[in-house]
C-alpha positions as CSV (number, residue, x, y, z in Angstrom):
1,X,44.8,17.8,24.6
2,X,44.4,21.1,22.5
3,X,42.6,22.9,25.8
4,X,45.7,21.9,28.1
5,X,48.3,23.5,25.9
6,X,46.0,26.5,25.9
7,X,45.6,26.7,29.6
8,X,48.8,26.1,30.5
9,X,49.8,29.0,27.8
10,X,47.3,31.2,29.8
11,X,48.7,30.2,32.8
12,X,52.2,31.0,31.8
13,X,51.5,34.5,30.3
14,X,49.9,35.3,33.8
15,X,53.4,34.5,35.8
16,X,55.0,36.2,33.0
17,X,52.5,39.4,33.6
18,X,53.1,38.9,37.6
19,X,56.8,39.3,37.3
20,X,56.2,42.1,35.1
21,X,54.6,44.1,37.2
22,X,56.6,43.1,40.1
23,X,59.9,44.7,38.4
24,X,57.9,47.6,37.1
25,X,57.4,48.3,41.0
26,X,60.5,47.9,41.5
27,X,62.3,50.7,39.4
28,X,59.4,53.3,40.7
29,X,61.5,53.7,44.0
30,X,64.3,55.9,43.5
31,X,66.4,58.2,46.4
32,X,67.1,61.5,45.1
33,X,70.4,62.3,44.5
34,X,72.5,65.0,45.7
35,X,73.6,67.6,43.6
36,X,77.2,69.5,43.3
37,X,75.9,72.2,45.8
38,X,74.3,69.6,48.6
39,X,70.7,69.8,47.5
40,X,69.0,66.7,46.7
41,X,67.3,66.3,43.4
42,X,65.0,63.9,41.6
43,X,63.6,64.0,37.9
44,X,59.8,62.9,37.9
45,X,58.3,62.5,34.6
46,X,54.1,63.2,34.6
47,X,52.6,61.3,31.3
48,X,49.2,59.7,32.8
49,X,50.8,59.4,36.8
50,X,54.1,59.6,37.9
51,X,57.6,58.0,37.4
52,X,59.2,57.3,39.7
53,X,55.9,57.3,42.2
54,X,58.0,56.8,45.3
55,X,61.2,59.1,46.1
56,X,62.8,59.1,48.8
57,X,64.4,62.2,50.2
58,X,66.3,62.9,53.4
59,X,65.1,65.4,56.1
60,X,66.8,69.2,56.4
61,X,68.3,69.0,53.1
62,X,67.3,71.6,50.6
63,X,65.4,69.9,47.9
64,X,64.5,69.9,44.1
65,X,61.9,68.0,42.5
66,X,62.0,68.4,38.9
67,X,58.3,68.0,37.4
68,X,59.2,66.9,33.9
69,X,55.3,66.7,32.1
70,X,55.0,65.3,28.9
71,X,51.6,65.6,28.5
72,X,48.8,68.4,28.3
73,X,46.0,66.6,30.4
74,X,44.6,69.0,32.6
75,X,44.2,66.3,35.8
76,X,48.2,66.8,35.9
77,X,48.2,70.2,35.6
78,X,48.0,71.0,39.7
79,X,50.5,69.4,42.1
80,X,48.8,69.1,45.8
81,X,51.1,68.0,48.5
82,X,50.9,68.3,52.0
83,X,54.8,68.7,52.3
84,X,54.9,71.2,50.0
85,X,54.1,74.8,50.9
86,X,51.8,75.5,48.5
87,X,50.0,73.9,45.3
88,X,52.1,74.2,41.5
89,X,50.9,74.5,38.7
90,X,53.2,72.0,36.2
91,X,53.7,73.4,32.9
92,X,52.2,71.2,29.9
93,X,55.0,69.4,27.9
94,X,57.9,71.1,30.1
95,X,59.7,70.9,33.2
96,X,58.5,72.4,36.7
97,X,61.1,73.0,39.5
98,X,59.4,72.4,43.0
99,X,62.3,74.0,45.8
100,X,62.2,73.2,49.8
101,X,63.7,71.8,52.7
102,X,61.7,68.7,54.2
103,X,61.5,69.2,57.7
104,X,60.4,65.9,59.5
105,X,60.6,62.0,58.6
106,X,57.6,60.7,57.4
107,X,55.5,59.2,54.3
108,X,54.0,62.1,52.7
109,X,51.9,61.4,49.6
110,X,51.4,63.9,46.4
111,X,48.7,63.7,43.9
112,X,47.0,65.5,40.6
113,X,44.6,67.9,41.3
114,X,41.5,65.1,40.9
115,X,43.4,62.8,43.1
116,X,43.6,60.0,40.4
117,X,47.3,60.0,40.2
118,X,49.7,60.0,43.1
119,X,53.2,59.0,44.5
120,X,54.4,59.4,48.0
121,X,57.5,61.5,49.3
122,X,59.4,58.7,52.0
123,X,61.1,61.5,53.9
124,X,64.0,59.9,55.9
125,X,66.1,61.6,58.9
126,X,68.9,63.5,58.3
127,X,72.1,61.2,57.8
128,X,75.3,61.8,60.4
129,X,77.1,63.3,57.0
130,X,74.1,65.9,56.6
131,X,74.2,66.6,61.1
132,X,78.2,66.5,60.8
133,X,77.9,69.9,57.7
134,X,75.6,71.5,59.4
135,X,75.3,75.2,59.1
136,X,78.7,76.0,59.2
137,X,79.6,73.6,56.6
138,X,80.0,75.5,52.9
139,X,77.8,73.4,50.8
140,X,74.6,72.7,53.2
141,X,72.9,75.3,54.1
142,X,71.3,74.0,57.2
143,X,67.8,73.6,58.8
144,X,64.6,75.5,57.0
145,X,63.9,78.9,57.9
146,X,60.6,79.9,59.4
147,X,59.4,81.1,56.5
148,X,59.4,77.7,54.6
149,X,55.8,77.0,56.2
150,X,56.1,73.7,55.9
151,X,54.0,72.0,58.5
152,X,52.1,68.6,58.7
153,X,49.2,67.8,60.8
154,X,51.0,65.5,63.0
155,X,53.9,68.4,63.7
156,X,51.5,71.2,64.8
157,X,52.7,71.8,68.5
158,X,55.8,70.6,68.4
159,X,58.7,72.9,68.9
């Protein structure tokens, strides 16, 4: 009788660990917000991986990602994305600002500089709000310039 009780315990605690982790997932996917002056933004706090790990952004609007690292690990120190024009370098127990304009749709993924941590960027297409501004509208600044560089493997070519 004593061994029942203690596997259906066990069995409990696992559904109970299941759900868990289910809602945990859950709360990792969060769409950047846009900011008084039309940029989208998104706080990501780096402590042993990122959180939220999943952001998703919308493309040709100018974009902030703020790098909020708690930690001093030197795996978190570099930022390597293939959206991004360039690596970063986070600062240790501070707050990084990572600027651009994401140019195409598309699931982009971002990691440490070992590759042990990682989150993707879920880039959507621009929203009829976003087309409707455009360039001549006062708080969106329009497409990318050139000299943004940002280019994916599956874009090279396309004009």
């Amino acid at each position: 009788m004593e061994w029942f009780l203690l596997a259906g315990a066990a069995v409990g605690l696992i559904g109970l660990a299941g759900f868990r982790s289910r809602q945990v997932r859950r709360v990792r996917t969060r769409r950047a917000v846009r900011a008084r002056d039309g940029a989208q933004e998104m706080t990501i706090v780096v402590d042993r991986g990122y959180t939220p790990s999943r952001i998703e952004l919308e493309a040709g609007v100018p974009t902030r990602l703020r790098f909020e690292r708690l930690e001093a690990d030197p795996c978190t120190e570099l930022l390597v994305c293939e959206l991004l024009p360039s690596q970063h370098r986070l600062t240790a127990r501070g707050e990084t600002i990572v600027s651009f304009t994401p140019q195409w749709p598309g699931r982009f993924r971002f990691t440490c500089g070992m590759g042990m941590y990682s989150g993707v960027l879920v880039v959507r297409p621009p929203s009829r709000r976003a087309v409707r501004a455009g360039p001549s509208g006062s708080r969106w600044p329009g497409p990318a310039s050139a000299s943004d560089r940002f280019t994916s493997d599956r874009r090279k070519g396309d004009s």
